[in-house]
TORKOL-255147 format. One line per 5 residues: for each residue y, x, z of C-alpha. Coordinates in nm, 3 decimals. Each point is the difference from the previous one (the first is absolute). Layout:
REM TORKOL-255147
Y/X/Z; ...
END
This chain:
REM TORKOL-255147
0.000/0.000/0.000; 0.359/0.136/-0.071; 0.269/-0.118/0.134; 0.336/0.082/-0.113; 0.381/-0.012/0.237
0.278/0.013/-0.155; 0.354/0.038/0.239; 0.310/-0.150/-0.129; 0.251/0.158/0.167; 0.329/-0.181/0.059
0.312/0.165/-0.116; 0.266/-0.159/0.274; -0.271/0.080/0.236; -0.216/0.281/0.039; -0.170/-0.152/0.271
-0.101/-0.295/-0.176; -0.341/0.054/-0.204; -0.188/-0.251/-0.201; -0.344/0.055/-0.018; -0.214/-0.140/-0.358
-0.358/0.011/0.036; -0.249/-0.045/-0.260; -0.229/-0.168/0.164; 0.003/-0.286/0.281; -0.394/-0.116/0.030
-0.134/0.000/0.329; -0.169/0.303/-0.030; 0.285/0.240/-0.141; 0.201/-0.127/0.325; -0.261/0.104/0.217
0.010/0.304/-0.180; 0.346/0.032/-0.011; 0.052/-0.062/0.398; -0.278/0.256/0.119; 0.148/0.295/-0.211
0.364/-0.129/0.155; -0.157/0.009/0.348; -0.155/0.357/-0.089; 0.311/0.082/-0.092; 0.210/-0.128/0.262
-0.178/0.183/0.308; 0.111/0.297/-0.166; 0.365/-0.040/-0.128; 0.180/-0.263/0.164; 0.055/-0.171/0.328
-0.174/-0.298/0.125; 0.347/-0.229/-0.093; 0.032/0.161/-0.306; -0.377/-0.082/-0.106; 0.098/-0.366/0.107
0.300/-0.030/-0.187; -0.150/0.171/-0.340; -0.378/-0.250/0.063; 0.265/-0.299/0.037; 0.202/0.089/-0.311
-0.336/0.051/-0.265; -0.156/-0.356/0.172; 0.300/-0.205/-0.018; 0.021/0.168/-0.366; -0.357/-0.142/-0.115
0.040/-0.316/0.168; 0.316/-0.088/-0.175; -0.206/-0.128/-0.313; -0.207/-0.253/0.244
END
């Protein structure tokens, strides 16, 4: 399976990404939210993990 992120990043804001992913089945999210946890013990802080895991799931649950 490959799954592909693209950032946007917004020019008034640098702070501001959008995230497109190519793929939103079940399984790719599952996917997707292990490597972020992986990720996350090693780079950011516990709020910062929340913040980012909040952003990406409101994201795919816009289309609902």
């Amino acid at each position: 399976m490959k799954i592909t992120i693209d950032v946007l990043e917004n020019e008034s804001n640098k702070d501001n990404l959008e995230y497109l992913i190519s793929d939103k089945s079940n399984e790719a999210i599952t996917i997707l939210m292990f490597a972020l946890i992986g990720e996350a013990r090693q780079r950011a802080s516990y709020e910062q993990f929340l913040e980012t895991i909040t952003r990406i799931w409101g994201y795919l649950n816009e289309d609902d």
